[in-house]
Every structure is written in C-alpha cells, then in structure tokens.
CHARMM internal coordinates of N, CA and C (Angstrom, degrees):
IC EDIT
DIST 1 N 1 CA 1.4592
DIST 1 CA 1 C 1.5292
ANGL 1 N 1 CA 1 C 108.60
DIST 1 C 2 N 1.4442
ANGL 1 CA 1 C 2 N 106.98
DIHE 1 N 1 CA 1 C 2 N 118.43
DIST 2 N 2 CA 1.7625
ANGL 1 C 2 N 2 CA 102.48
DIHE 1 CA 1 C 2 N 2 CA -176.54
DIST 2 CA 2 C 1.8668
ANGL 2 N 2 CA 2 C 98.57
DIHE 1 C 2 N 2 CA 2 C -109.54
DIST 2 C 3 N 1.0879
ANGL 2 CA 2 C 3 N 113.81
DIHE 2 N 2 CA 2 C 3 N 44.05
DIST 3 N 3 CA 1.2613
ANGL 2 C 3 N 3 CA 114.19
DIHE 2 CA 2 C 3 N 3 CA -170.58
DIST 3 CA 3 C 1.5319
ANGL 3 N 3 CA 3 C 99.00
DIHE 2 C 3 N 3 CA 3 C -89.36
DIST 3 C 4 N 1.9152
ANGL 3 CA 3 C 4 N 108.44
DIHE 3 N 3 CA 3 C 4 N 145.64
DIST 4 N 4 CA 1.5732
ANGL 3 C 4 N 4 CA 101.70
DIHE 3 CA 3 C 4 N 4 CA -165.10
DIST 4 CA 4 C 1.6502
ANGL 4 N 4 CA 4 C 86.12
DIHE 3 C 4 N 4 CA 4 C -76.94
DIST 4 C 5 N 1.9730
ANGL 4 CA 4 C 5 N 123.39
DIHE 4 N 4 CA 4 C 5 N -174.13
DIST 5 N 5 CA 1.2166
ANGL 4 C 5 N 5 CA 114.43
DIHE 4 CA 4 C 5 N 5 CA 147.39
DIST 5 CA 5 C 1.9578
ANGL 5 N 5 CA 5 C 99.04
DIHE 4 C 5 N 5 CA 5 C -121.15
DIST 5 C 6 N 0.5608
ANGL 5 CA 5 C 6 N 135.11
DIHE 5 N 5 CA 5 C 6 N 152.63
DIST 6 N 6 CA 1.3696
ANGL 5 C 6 N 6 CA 146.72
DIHE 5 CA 5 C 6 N 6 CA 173.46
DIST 6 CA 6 C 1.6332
ANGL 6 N 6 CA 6 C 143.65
DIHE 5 C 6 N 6 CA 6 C -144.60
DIST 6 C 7 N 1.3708
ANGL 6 CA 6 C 7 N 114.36
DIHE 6 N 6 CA 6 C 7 N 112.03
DIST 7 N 7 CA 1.2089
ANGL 6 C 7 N 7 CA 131.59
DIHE 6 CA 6 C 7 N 7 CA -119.53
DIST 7 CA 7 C 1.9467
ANGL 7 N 7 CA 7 C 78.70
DIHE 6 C 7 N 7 CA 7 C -110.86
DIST 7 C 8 N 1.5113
ANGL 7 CA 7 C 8 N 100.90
DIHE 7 N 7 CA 7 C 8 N 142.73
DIST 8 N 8 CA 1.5211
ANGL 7 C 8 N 8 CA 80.44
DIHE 7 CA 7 C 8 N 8 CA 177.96
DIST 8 CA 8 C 2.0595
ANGL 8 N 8 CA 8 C 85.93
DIHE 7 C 8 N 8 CA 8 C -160.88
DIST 8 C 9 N 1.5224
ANGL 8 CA 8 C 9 N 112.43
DIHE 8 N 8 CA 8 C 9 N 176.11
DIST 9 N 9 CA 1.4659
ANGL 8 C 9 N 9 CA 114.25
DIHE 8 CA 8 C 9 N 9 CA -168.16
DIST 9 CA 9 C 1.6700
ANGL 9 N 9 CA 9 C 73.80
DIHE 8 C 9 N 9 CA 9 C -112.64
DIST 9 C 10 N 1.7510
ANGL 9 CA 9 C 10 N 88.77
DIHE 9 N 9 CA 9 C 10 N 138.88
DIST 10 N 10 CA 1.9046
ANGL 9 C 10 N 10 CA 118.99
DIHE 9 CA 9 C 10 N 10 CA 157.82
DIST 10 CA 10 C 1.3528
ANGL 10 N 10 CA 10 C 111.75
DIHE 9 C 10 N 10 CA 10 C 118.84
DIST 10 C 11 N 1.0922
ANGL 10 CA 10 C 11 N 150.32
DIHE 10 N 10 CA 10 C 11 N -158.96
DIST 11 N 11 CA 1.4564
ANGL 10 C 11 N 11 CA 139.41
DIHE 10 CA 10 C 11 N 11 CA -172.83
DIST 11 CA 11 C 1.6807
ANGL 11 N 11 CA 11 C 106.90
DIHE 10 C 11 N 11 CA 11 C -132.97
DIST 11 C 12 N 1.2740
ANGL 11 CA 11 C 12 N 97.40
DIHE 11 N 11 CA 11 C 12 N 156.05
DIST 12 N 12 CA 1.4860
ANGL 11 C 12 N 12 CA 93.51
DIHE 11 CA 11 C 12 N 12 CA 175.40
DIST 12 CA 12 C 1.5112
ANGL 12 N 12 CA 12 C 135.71
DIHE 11 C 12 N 12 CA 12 C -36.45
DIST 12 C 13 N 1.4174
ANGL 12 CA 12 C 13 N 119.90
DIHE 12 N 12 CA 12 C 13 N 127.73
DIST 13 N 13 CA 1.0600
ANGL 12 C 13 N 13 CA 126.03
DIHE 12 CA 12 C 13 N 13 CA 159.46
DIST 13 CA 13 C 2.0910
ANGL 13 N 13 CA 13 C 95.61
DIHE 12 C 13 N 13 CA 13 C 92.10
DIST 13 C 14 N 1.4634
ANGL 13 CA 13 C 14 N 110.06
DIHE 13 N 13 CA 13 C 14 N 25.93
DIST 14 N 14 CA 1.3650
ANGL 13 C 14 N 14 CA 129.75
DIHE 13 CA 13 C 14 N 14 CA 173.84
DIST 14 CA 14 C 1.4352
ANGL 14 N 14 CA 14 C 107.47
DIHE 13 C 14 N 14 CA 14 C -89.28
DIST 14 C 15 N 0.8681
ANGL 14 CA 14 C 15 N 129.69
DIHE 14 N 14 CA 14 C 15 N 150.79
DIST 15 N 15 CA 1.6891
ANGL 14 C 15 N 15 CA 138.77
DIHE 14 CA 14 C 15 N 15 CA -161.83
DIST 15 CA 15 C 1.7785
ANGL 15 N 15 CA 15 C 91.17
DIHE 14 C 15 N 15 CA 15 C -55.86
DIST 15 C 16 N 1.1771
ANGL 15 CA 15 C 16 N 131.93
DIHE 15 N 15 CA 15 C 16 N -97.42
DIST 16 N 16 CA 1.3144
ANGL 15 C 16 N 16 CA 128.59
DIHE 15 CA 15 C 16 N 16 CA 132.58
DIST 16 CA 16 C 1.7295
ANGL 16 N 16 CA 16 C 114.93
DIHE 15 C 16 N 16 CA 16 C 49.07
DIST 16 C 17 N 1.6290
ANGL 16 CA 16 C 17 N 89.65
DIHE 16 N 16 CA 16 C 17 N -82.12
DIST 17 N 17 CA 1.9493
ANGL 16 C 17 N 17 CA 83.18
DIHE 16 CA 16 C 17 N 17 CA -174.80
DIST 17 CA 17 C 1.5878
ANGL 17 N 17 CA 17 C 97.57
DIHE 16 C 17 N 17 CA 17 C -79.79
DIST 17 C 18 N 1.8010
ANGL 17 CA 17 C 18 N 133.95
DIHE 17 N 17 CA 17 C 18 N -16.90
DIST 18 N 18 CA 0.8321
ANGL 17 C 18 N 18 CA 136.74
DIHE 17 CA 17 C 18 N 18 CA 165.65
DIST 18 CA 18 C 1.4881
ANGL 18 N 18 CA 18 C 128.93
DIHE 17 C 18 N 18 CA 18 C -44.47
DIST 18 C 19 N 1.2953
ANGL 18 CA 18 C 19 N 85.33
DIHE 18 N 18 CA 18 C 19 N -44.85
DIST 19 N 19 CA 2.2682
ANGL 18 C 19 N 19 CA 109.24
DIHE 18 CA 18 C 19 N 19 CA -173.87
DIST 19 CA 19 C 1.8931
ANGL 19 N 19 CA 19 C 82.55
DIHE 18 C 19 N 19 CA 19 C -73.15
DIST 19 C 20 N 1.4052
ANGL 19 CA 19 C 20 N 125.13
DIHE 19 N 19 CA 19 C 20 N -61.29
DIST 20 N 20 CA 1.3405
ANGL 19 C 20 N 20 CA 119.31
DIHE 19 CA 19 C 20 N 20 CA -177.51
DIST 20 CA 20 C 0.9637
ANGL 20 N 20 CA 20 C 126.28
DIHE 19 C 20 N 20 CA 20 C -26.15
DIST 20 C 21 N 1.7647
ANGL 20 CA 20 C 21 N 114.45
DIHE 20 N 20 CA 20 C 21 N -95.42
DIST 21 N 21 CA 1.3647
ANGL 20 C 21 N 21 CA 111.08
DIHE 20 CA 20 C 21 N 21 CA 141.09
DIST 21 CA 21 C 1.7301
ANGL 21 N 21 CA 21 C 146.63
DIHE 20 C 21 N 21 CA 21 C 23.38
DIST 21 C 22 N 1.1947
ANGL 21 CA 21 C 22 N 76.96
DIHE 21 N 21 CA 21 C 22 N -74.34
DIST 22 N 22 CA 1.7966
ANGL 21 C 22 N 22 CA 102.81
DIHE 21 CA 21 C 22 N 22 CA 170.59
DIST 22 CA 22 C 1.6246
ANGL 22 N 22 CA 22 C 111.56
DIHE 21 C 22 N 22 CA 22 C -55.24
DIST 22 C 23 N 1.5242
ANGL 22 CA 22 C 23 N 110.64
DIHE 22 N 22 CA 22 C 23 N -58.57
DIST 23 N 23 CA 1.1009
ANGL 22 C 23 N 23 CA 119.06
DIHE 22 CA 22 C 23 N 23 CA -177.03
DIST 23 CA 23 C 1.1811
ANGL 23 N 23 CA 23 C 136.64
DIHE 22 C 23 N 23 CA 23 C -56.97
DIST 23 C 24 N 1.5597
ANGL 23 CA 23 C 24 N 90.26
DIHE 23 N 23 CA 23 C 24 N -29.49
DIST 24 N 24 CA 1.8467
ANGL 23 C 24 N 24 CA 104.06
DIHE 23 CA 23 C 24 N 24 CA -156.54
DIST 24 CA 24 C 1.6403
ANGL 24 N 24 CA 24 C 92.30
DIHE 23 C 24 N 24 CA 24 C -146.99
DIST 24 C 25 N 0.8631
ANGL 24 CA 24 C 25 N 152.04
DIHE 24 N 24 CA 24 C 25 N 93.49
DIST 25 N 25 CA 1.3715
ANGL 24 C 25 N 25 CA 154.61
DIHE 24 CA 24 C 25 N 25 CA -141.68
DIST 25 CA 25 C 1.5615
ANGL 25 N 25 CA 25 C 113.79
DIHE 24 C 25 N 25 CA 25 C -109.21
DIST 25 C 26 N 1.4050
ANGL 25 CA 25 C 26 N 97.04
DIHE 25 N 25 CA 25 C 26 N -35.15
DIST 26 N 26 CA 1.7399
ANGL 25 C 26 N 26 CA 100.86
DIHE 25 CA 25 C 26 N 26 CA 152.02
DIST 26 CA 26 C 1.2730
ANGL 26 N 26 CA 26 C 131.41
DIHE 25 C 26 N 26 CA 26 C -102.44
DIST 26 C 27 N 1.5026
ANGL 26 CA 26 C 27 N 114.30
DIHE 26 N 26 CA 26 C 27 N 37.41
DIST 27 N 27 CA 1.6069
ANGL 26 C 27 N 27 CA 121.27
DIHE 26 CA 26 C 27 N 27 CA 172.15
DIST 27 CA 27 C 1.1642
ANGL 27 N 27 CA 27 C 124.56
DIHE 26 C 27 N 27 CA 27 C -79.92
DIST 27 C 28 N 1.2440
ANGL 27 CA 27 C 28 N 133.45
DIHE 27 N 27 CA 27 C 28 N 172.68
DIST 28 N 28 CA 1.4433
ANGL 27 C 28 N 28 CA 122.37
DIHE 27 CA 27 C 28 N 28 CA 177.92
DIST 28 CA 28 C 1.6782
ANGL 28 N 28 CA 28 C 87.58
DIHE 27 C 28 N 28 CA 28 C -109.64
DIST 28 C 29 N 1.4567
ANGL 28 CA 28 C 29 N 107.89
DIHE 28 N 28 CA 28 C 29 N 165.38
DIST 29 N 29 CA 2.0634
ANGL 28 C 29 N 29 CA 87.80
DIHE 28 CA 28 C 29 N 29 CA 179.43
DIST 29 CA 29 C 2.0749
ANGL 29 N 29 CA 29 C 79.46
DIHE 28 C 29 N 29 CA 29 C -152.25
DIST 29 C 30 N 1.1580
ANGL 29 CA 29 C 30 N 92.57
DIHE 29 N 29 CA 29 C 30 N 146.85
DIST 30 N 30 CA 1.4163
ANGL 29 C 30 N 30 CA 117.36
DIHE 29 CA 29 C 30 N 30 CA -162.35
DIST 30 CA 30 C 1.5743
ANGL 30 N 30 CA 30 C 93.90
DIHE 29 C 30 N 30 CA 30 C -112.43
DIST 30 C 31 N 0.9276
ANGL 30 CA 30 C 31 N 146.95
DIHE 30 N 30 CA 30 C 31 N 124.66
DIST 31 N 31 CA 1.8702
ANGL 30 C 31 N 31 CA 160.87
DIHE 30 CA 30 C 31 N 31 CA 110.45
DIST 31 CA 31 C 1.3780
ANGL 31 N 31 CA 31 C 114.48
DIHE 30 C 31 N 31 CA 31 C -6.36
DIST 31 C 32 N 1.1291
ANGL 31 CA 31 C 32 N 132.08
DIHE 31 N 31 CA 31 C 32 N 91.32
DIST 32 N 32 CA 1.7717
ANGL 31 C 32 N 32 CA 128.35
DIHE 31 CA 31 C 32 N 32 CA 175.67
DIST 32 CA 32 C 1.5468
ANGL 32 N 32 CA 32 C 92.94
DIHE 31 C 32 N 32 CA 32 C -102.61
DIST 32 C 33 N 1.4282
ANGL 32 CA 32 C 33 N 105.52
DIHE 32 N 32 CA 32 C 33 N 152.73
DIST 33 N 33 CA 1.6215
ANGL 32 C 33 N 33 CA 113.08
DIHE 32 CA 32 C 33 N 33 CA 149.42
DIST 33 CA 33 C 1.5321
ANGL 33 N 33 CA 33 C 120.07
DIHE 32 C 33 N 33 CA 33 C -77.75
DIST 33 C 34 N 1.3917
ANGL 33 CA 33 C 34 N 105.17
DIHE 33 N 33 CA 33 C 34 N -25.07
DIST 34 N 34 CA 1.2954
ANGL 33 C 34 N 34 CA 109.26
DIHE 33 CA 33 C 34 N 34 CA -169.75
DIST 34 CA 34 C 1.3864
ANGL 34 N 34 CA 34 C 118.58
DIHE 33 C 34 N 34 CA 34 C -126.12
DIST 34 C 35 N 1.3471
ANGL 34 CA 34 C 35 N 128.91
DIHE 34 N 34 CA 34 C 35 N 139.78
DIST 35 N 35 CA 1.7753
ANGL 34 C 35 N 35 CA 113.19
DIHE 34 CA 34 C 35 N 35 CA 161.99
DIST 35 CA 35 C 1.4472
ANGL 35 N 35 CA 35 C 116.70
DIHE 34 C 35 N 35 CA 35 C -33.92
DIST 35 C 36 N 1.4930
ANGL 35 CA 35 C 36 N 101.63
DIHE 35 N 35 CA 35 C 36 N -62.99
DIST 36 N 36 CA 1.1138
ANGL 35 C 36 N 36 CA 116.73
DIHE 35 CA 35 C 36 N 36 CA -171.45
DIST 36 CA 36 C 2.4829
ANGL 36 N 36 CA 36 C 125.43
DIHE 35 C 36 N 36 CA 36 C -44.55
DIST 36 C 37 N 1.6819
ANGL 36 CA 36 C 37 N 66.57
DIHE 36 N 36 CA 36 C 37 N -42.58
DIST 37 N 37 CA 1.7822
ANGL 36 C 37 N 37 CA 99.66
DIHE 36 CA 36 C 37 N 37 CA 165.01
DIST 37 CA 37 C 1.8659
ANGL 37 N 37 CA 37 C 103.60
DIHE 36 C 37 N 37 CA 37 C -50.62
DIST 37 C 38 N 1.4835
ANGL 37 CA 37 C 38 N 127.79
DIHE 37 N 37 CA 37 C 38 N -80.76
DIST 38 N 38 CA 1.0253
ANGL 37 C 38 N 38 CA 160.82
DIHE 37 CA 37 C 38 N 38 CA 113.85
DIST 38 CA 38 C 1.6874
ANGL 38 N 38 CA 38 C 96.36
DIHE 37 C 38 N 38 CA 38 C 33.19
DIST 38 C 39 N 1.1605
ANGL 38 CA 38 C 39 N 135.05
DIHE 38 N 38 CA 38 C 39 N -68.80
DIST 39 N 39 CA 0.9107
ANGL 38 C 39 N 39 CA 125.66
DIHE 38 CA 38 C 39 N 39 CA -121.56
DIST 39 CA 39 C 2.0596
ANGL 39 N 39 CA 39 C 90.31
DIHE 38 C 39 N 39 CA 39 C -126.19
DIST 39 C 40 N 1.4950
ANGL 39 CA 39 C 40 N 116.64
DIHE 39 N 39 CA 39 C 40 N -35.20
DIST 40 N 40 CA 1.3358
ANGL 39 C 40 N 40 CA 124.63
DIHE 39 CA 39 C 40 N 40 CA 146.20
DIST 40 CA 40 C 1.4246
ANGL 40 N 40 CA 40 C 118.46
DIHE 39 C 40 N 40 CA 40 C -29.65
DIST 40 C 41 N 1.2693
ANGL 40 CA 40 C 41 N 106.92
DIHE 40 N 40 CA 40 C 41 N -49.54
DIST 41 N 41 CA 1.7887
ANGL 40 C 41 N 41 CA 113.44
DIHE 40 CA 40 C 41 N 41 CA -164.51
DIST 41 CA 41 C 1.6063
ANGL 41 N 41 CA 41 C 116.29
DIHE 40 C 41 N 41 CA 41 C -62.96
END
COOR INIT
IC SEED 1 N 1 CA 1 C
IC BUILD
C-alpha cells in the first residue's frame, strides 16, 4: 500500500481536508483538533 496518510487540523469535509484531498487523491487524511494534535501523529 503506497497510500499517503495525512494528518491535518478541522473536521471532515473542512477546507483543509478539502485542499488534502485535492492534492493527493489517494491519501488517507486524519481529523485533528489541533496542529499540535496533527502534527504528533
């Protein structure tokens, strides 16, 4: 599996996992509350 995972702050379907998405279309994208959240993972 070469799938990216990508960890990002705001909840689904937030501009954010949107820009993700967008980018990388076979990523998996993870929901943080926080950067900080986000950025641990």
């Amino acid at each position: 599996m070469n799938d990216k995972i990508i960890a990002y702050q705001g909840v689904e379907g937030a501009y954010s996992n949107l820009a993700c998405k967008n980018s990388f279309p076979n990523s998996i994208t993870i929901a943080c509350e926080t950067f900080e959240d986000a950025m641990k993972l």
